[in-house]
Short mmCIF file of the C-alpha atoms (twelve columns), coordinates in Angstrom:
data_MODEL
# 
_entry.id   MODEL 
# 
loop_
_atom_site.group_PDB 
_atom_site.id 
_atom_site.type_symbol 
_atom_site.label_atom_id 
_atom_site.label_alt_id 
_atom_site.label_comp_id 
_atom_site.label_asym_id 
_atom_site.label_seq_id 
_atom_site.Cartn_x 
_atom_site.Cartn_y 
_atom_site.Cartn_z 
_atom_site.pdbx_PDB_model_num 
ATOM 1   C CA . UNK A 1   78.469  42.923 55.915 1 
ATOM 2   C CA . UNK A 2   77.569  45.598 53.300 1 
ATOM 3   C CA . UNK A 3   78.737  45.138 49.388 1 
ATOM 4   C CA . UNK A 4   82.036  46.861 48.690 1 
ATOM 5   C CA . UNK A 5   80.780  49.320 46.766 1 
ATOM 6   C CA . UNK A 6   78.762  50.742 49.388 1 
ATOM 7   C CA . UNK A 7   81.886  50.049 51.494 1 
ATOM 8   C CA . UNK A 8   83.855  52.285 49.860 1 
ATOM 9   C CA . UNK A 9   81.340  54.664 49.577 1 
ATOM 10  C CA . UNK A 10  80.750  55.033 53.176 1 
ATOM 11  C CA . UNK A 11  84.260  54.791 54.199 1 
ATOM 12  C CA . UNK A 12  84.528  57.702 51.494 1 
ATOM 13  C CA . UNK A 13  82.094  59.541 53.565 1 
ATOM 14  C CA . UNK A 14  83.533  59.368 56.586 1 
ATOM 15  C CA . UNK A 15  86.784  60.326 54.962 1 
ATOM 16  C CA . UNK A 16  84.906  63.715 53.769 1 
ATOM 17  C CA . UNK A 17  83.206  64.074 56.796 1 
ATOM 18  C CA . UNK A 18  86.189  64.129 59.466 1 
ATOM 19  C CA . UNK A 19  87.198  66.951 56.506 1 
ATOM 20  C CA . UNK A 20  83.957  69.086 57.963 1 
ATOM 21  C CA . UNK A 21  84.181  68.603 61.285 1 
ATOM 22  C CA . UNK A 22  87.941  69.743 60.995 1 
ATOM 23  C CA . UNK A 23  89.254  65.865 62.176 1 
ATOM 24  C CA . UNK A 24  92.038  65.836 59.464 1 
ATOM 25  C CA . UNK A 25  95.555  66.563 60.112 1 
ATOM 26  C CA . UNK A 26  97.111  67.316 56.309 1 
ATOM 27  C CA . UNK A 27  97.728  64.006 55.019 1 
ATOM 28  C CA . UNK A 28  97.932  62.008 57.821 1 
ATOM 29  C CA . UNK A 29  95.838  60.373 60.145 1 
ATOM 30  C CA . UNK A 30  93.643  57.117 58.528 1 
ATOM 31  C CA . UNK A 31  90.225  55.396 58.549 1 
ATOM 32  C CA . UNK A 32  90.208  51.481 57.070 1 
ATOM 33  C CA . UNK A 33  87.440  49.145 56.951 1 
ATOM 34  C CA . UNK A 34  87.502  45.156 56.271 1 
ATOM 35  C CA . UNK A 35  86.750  43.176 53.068 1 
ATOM 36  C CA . UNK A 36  84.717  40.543 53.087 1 
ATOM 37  C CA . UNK A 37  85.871  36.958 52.297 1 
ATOM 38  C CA . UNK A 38  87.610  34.327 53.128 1 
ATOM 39  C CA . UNK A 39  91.481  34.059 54.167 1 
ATOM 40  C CA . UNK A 40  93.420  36.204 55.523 1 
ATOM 41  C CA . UNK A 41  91.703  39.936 56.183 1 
ATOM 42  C CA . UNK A 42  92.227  42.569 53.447 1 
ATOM 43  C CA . UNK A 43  91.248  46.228 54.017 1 
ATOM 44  C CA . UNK A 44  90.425  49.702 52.593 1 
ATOM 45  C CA . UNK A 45  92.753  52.384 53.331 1 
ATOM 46  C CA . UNK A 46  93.310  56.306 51.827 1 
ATOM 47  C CA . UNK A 47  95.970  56.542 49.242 1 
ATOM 48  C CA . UNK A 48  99.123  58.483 51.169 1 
ATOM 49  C CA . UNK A 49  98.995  62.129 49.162 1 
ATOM 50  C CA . UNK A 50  95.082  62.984 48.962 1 
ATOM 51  C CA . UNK A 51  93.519  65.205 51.770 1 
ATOM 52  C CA . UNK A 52  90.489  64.156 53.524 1 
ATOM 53  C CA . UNK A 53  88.376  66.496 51.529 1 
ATOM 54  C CA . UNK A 54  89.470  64.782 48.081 1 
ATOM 55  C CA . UNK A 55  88.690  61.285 48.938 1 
ATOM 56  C CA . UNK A 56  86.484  59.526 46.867 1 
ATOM 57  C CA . UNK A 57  85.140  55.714 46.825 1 
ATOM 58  C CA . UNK A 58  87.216  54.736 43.648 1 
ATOM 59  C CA . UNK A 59  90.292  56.666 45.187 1 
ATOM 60  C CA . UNK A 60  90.592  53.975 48.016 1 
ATOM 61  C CA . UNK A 61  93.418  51.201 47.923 1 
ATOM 62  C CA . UNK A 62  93.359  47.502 49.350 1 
ATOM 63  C CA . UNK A 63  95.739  46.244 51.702 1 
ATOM 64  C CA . UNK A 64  96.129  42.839 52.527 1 
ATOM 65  C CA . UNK A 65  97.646  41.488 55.698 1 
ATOM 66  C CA . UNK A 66  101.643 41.544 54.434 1 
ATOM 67  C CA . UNK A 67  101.663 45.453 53.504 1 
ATOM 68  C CA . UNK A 68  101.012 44.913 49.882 1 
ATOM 69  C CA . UNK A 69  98.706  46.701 47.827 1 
ATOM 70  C CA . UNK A 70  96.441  44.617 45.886 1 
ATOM 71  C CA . UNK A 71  94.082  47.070 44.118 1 
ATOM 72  C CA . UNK A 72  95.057  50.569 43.378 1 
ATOM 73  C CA . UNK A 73  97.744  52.210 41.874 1 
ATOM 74  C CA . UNK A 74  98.902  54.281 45.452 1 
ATOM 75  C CA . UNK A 75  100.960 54.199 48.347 1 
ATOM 76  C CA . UNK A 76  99.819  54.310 52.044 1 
ATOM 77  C CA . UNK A 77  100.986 55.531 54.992 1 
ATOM 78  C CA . UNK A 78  103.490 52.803 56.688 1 
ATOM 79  C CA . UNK A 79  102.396 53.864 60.330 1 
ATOM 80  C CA . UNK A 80  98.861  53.858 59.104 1 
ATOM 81  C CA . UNK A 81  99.362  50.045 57.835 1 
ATOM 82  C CA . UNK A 82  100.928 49.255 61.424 1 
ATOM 83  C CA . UNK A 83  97.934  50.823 63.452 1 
ATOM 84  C CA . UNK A 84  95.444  49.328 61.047 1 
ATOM 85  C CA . UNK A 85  96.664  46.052 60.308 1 
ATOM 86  C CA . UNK A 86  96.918  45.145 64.083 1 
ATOM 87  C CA . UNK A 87  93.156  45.878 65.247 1 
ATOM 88  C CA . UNK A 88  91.704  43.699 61.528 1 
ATOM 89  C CA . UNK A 89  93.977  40.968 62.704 1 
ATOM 90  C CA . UNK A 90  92.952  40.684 66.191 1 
ATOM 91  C CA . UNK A 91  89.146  41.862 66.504 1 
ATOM 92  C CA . UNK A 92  87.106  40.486 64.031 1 
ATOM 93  C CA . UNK A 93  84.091  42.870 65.176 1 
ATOM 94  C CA . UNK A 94  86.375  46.104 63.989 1 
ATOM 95  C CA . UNK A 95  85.267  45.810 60.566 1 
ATOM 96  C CA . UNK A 96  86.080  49.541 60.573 1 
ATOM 97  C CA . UNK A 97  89.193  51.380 62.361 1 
ATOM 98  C CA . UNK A 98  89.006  55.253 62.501 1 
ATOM 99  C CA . UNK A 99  92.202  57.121 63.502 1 
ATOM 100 C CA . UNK A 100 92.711  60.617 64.466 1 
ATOM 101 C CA . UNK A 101 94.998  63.321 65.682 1 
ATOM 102 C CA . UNK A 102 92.106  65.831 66.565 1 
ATOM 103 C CA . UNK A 103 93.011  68.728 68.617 1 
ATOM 104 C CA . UNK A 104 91.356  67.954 71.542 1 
ATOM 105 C CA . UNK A 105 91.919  64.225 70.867 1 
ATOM 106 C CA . UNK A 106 95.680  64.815 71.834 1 
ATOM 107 C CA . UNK A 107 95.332  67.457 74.358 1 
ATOM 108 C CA . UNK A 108 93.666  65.116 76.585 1 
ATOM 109 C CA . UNK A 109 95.813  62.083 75.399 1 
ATOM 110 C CA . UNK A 110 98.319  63.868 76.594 1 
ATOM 111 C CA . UNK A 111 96.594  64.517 80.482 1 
ATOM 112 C CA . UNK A 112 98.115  61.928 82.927 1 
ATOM 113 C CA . UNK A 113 94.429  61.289 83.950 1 
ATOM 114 C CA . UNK A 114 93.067  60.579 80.500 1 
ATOM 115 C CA . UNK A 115 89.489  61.021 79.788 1 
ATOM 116 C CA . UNK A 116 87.738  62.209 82.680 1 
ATOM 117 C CA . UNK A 117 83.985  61.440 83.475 1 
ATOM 118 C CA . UNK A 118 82.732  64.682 83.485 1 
ATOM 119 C CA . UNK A 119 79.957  64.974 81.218 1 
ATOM 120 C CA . UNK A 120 77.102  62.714 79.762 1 
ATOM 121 C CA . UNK A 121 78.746  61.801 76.786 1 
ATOM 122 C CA . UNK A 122 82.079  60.231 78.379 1 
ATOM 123 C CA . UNK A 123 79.769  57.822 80.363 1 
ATOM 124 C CA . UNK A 124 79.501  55.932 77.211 1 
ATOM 125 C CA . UNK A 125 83.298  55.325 77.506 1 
ATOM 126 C CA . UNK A 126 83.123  54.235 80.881 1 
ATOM 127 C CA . UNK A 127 85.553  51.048 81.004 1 
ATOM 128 C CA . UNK A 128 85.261  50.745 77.406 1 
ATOM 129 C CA . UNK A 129 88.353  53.027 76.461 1 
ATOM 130 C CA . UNK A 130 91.528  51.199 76.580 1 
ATOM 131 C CA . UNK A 131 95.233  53.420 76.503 1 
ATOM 132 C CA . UNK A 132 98.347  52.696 74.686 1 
ATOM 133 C CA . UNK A 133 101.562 53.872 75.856 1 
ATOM 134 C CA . UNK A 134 103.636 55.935 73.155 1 
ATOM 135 C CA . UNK A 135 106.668 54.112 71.685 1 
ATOM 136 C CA . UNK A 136 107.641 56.449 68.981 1 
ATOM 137 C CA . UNK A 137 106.130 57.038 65.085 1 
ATOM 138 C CA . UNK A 138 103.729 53.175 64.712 1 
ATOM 139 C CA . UNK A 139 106.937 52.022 62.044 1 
ATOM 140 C CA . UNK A 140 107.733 48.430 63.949 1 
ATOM 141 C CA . UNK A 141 105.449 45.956 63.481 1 
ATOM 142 C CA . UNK A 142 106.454 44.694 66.400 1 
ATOM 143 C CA . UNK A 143 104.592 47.289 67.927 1 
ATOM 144 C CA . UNK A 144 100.912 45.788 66.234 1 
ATOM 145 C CA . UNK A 145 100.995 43.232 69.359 1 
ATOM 146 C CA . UNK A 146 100.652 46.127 71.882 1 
ATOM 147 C CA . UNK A 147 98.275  47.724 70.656 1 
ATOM 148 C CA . UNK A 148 95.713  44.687 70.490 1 
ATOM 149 C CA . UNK A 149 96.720  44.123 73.804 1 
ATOM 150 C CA . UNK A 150 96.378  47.807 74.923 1 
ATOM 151 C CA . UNK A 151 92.673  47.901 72.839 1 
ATOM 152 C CA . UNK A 152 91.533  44.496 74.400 1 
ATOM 153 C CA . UNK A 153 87.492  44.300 73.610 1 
ATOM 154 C CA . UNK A 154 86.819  48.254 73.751 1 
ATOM 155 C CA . UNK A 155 84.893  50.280 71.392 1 
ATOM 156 C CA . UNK A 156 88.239  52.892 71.600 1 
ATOM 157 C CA . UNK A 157 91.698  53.379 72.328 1 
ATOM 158 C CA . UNK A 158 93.341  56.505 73.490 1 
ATOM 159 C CA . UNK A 159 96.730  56.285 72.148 1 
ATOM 160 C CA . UNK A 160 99.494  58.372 74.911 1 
ATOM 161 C CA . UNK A 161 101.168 61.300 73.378 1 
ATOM 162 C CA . UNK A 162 98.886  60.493 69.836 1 
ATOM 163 C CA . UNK A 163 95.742  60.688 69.011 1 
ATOM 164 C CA . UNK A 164 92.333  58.720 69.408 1 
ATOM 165 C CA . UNK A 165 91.206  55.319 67.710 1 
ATOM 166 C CA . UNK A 166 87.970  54.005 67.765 1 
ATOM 167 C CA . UNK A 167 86.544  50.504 66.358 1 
ATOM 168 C CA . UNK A 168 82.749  49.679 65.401 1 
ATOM 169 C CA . UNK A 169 80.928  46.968 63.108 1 
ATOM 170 C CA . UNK A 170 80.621  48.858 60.324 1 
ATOM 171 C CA . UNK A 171 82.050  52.339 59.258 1 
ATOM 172 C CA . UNK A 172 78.614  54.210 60.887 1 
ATOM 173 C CA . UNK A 173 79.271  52.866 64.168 1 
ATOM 174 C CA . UNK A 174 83.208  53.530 64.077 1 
ATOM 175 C CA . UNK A 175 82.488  56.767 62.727 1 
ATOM 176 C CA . UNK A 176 79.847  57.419 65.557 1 
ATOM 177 C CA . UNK A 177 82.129  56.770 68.132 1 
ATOM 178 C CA . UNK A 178 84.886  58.880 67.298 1 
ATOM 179 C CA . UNK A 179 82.521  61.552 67.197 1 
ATOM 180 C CA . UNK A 180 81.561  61.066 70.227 1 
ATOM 181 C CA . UNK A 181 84.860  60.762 71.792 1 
ATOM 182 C CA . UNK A 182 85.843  63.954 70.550 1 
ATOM 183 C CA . UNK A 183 83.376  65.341 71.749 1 
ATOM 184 C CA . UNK A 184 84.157  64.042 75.080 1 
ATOM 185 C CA . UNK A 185 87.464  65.635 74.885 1 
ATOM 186 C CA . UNK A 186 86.849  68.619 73.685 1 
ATOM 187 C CA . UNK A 187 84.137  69.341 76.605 1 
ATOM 188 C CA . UNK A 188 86.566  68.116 79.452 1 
ATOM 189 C CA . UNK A 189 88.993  70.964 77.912 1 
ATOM 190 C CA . UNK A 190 86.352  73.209 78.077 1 
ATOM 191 C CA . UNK A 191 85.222  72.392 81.622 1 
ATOM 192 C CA . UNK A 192 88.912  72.394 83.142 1 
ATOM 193 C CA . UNK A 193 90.569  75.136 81.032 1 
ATOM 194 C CA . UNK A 194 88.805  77.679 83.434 1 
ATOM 195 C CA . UNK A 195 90.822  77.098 86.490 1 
ATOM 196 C CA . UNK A 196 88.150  75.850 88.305 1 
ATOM 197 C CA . UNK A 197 88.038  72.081 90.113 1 
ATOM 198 C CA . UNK A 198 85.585  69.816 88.320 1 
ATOM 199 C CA . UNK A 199 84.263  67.070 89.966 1 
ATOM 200 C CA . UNK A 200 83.917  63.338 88.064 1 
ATOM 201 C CA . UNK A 201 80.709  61.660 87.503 1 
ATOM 202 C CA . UNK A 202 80.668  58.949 90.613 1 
ATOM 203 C CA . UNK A 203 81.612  55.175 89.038 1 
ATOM 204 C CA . UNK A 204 78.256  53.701 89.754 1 
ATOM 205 C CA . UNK A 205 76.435  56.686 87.931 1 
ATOM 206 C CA . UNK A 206 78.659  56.793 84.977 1 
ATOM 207 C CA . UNK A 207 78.419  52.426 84.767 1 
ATOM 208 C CA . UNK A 208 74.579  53.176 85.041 1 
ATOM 209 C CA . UNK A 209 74.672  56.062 81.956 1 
ATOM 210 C CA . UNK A 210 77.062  53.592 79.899 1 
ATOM 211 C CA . UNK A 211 74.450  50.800 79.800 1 
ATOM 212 C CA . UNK A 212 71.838  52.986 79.603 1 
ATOM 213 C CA . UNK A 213 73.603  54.601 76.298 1 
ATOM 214 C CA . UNK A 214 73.974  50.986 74.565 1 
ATOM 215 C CA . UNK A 215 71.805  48.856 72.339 1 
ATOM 216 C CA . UNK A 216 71.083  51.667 70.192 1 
ATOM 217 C CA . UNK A 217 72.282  50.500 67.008 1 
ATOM 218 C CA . UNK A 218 69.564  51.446 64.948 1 
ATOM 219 C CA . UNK A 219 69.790  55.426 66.012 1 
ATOM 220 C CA . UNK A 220 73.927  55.098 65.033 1 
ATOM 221 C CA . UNK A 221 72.112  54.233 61.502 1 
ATOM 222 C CA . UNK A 222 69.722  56.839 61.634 1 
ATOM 223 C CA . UNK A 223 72.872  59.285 62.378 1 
ATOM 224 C CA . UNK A 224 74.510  58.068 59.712 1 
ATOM 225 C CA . UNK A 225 72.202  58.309 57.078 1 
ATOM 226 C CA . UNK A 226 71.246  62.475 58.261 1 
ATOM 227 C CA . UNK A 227 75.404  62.617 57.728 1 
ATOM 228 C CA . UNK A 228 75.282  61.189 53.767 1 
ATOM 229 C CA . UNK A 229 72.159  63.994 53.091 1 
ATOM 230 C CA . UNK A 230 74.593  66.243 54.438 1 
ATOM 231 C CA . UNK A 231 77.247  65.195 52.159 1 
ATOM 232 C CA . UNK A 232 75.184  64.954 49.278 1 
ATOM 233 C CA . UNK A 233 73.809  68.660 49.951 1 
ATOM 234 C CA . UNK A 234 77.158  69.931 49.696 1 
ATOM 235 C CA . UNK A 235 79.431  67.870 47.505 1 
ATOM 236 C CA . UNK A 236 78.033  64.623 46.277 1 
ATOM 237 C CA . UNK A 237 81.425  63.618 44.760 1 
ATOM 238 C CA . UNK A 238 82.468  61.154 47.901 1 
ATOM 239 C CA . UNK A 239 80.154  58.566 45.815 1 
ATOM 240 C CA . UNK A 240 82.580  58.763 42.339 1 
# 
C-alpha cells in the first residue's frame, strides 16, 4: 500500500482526469480509496461542492466506516458514502472504488442485455462484471448489502438504470478499468446505433481474450504514470 500522501495525490489525479476525458457529471458521481491501518477501514472521498476539475490532494476528506468525517472540514455526498462504504467493507482488494455516470456508461446500463461482447476490449469483462438492480437514489444503507452481493469478486459492477463502478488494488488499476469499461460501452453504442445486427464474440473466444488480457499489472502502471505527465503538462495543481 502506497503512503497517503501519494494516495491522495493519485486519487487527486484520477479525480482531474475523469474531468478530461469528460467522466464527471457536475458534482456528483465519486472515486474513494482505502487508508491504511488497523481497525475498522477509513477512506478518501471528494468534498460534496468541488467539480472534478478542482480537486486537489489536500481538498480530499476521510470517512470512516459510521459516515463521519474525521479529517477535513467538508461534507460528502450521502449516496456516495452508501456506494463506497459497502465495497471497503466487504472486499478488502478494492483499495480503490471509482464511480461514474458516463454517458455511455448509462446508455448501456440501461440495455436489457448489458454489456455485449462485441469488441476486444469487453473480453476483459467477460464474467468479471457483476449487475445491480436499481432500487432508487443509494440513501438506505440497507441497500450496502446488495451491492456486495451484486459485485461478488469482480473487477466491476454495472449498476441498472445508474452508472458504472469499477474496483482495483490501487487507484491505477481502478482507474484503468473504468477506462476501459467505458470504452467498452461507448463502442457497443457505436456498433449497434447503425441499425445493423452485430454479432457477439463466441464465449470460448471471449474466456480465451479475458485470460489472455490479465497479469498485466505492470503495463496498468506504466499507463498510469504516461496519465500523471499528462496532468502535469497541463495543470500540475492535482499535487497541492
Amino acid at each position: 500500500m502506497n503512503d497517503i500522501a501519494t494516495l491522495r495525490r493519485d486519487l487527486a489525479a484520477a479525480y482531474r482526469l475523469a474531468a478530461l476525458f469528460g467522466w464527471d457529471d457536475t458534482l456528483y458521481t465519486h472515486f474513494s480509496v482505502r487508508l491504511p491501518g488497523d481497525g475498522a477501514p477509513r477512506f478518501l472521498i471528494n468534498p460534496f461542492g468541488l467539480f472534478f476539475e478542482e480537486i486537489s490532494a489536500s481538498d480530499l476528506i476521510v470517512v470512516d466506516m459510521h459516515g463521519q468525517v474525521v479529517e477535513g472540514n467538508a461534507d460528502y455526498n450521502v449516496a456516495g458514502f452508501t456506494v463506497h462504504s459497502a465495497v471497503h467493507m466487504a472486499r478488502h482488494d478494492a483499495h480503490c472504488v471509482i464511480h461514474t455516470h458516463t454517458l455511455a456508461g448509462m446508455a448501456v446500463a440501461a440495455q436489457d442485455a448489458g454489456l455485449l461482447q462485441l469488441n476486444q476490449i469487453s473480453t476483459e469483462f467477460h464474467g468479471r462484471l457483476g449487475y445491480h438492480a436499481y432500487e432508487g437514489v443509494a440513501l438506505d444503507l440497507d441497500e450496502r448489502a446488495r451491492i456486495q452481493a451484486s459485485l461478488g469478486n469482480n473487477i466491476a459492477l454495472l449498476l441498472r438504470h445508474h452508472g458504472l463502478l469499477s474496483v482495483g488494488t490501487s487507484v491505477a488499476d481502478a482507474f484503468y478499468v473504468m477506462y476501459y469499461l467505458n470504452r467498452a460501452c461507448e463502442i457497443q453504442l457505436a456498433a449497434t446505433g447503425g441499425g445493423q445486427a452485430c454479432s457477439e464474440i463466441p464465449a470460448h473466444l471471449s474466456r480465451h481474450a479475458c485470460e489472455q488480457l490479465q497479469g498485466a499489472e505492470w503495463q496498468r502502471q506504466l499507463l498510469w504514470q504516461a496519465w500523471l505527465r499528462k496532468l502535469d503538462r497541463l495543470d500540475p495543481t492535482y499535487r497541492d
